[in-house]
N, C-alpha and C positions, 0 to 999 in steps of 0.2 A: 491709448490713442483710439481704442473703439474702431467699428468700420462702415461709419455713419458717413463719410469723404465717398465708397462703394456705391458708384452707379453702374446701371446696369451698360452701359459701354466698356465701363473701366471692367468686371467682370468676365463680359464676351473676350473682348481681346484677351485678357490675360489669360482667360481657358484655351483661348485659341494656341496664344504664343508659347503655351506649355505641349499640347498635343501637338503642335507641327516640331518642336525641338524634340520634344522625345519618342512622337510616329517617326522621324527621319531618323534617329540615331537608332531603333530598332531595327527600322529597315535596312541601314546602310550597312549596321553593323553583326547584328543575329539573325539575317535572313539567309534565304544561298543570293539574294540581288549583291552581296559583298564579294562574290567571287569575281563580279564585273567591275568593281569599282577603281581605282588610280590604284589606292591605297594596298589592295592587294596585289596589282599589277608591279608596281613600287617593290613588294615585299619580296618577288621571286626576283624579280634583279638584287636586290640585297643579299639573297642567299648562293648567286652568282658571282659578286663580286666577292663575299668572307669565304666562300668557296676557293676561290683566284687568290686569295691573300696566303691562304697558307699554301699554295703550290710559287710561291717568290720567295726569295731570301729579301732581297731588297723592297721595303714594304713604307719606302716614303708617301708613295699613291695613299697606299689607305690611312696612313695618321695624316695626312692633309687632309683627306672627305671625311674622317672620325671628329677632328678638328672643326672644319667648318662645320657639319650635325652642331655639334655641344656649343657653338659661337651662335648658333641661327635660335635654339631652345633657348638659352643664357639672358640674350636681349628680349626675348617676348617674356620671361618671369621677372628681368627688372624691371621692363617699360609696366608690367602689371601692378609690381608693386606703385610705383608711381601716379597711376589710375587708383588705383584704392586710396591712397595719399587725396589725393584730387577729390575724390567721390567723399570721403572725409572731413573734409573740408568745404563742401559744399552743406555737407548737413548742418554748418554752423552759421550760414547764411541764408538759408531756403526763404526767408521774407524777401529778401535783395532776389534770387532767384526767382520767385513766382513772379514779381514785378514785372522781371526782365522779361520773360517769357508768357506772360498775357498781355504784352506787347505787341508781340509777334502774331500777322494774319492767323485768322480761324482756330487761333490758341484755344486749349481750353486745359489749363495746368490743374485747376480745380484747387484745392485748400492748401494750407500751410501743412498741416498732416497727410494728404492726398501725396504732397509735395516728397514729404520726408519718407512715404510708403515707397514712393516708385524710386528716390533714389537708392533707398536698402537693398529692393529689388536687384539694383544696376551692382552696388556692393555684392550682394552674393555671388550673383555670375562673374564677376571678377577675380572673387575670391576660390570659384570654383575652378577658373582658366587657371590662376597662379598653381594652383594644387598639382594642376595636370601635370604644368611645364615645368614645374619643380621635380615630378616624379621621372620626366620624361630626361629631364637633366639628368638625372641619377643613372637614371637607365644609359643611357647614354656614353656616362664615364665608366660604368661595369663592362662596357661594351670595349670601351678604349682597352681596360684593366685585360679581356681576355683575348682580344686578339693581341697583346703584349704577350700573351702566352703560347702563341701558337707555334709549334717547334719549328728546324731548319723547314727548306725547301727538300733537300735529302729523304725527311720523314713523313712526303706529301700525302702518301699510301697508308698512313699508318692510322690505326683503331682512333686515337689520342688528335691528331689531328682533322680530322672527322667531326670529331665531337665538340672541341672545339669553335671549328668552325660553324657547324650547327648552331652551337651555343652562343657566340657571337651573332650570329644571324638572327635569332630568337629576342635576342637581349634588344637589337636594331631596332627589328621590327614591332618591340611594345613600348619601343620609347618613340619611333612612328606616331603608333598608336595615339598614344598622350596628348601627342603634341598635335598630332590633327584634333582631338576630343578638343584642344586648348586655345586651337585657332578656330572652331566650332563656335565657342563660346564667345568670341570674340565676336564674329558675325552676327550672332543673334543680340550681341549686346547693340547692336544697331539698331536694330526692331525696340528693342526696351528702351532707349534714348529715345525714340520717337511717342514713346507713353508721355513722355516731358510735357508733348505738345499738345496731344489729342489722340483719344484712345483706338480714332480710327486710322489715324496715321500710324499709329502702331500695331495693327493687322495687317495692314497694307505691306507696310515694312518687311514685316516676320512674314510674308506670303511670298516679297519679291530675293528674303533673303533662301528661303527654301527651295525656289527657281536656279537661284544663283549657282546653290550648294550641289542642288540635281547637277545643273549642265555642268558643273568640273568635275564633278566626282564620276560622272560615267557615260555621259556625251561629249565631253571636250577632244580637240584634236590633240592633246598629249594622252588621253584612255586610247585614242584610236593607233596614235603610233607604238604604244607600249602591247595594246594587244596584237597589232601587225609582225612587230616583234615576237612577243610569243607562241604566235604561229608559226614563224620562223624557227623557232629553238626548237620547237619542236617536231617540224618537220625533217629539221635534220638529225635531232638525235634517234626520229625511229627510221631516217635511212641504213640500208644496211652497209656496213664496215668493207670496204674493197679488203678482198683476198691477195696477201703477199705475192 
């Protein structure tokens, strides 16, 4: 297919929509700006609640929230597979496609190749989200598997239950992980969708989706209630213990 379709718009943008997806995912995620973000906020409540599971006997709370987790991951790697079906299928039609779509104002879809490059494009990052959610599914049920292992309420105190719990807690929070990498992907595939149209609408996109991503991830009012919260926890766990 050669890259004779490569103009220098369709170039800019796609350099661009590569460096804002992987300048954010460095930043979000290998910098210390992670220690602000939901996603870590999220993850000490996680290790709070596998904590509280093994001091209950009675432990339907947490296979209901283990439950709902692995039902929330479950539907975004079907609904995926389904998009890649879709994006599949489109590459069989990309004539009927480009028609449709230099229709539409200020289009500029460019060739039949042009055509069939950007939806590859939209295929991989799909196929990259499935991978996540797939992994995050896994993780997920390993998670189910070990807090199925955490002994009575009787052995709250004990080495074994601890570890456990830790361990469940760990397993939680990379199947988290995943699965926000999974609905990441999902976001920016909104930016690539708008390559369909015009390569500048697809900077614009991938600028306003990087906006987006900032303000939840660590200005939104659920960051500010979780960290209000953890001010909390911790101002009361370094109060000191009233004297019998």
């Amino acid at each position: 297919m050669g890259l004779q379709w490569v103009t220098l718009g369709d170039a800019l943008a796609f350099a661009w929509f590569l460096a804002a997806w992987i300048g954010y995912t460095v930043y979000t995620d290998h910098t210390p700006a992670r220690d602000r973000t939901i996603s870590a906020a999220v993850n000490r409540r996680r290790a709070d609640w596998l904590r509280e599971a093994g001091r209950r006997d009675l432990r339907m709370i947490d296979t209901n929230i283990l439950g709902n987790l692995i039902t929330g991951v479950g539907f975004f790697a079907s609904t995926t597979i389904l998009v890649i079906g879709g994006l599949m299928a489109m590459m069989g039609v990309t004539s009927q496609v480009q028609d449709a779509l230099n229709r539409l104002p200020f289009a500029s879809a460019g060739s039949v190749s042009a055509l069939e490059a950007k939806i590859a494009v939209l295929l991989m990052i799909f196929i990259y989200a499935f991978f996540k959610f797939g992994w995050a599914f896994r993780l997920a049920n390993y998670c189910s598997i070990t807090v199925g292992g955490l002994p009575p309420a009787a052995e709250r105190d004990s080495a074994r239950s601890a570890a456990l719990s830790k361990a469940a807690a760990v397993l939680s929070s990379r199947s988290g992980h995943h699965f926000n990498r999974g609905l990441r992907a999902y976001f920016f595939a909104l930016g690539a969708m708008a390559w369909l149209v015009h390569p500048g609408f697809f900077a614009l996109i991938t600028a306003g989706v990087v906006i987006v991503l900032y303000r939840r991830e660590f200005t939104s009012q659920a960051v500010t209630a979780l960290q209000e919260l953890d001010a909390i926890i911790t101002e009361d766990s370094a109060a000191p213990t009233p004297q019998a």
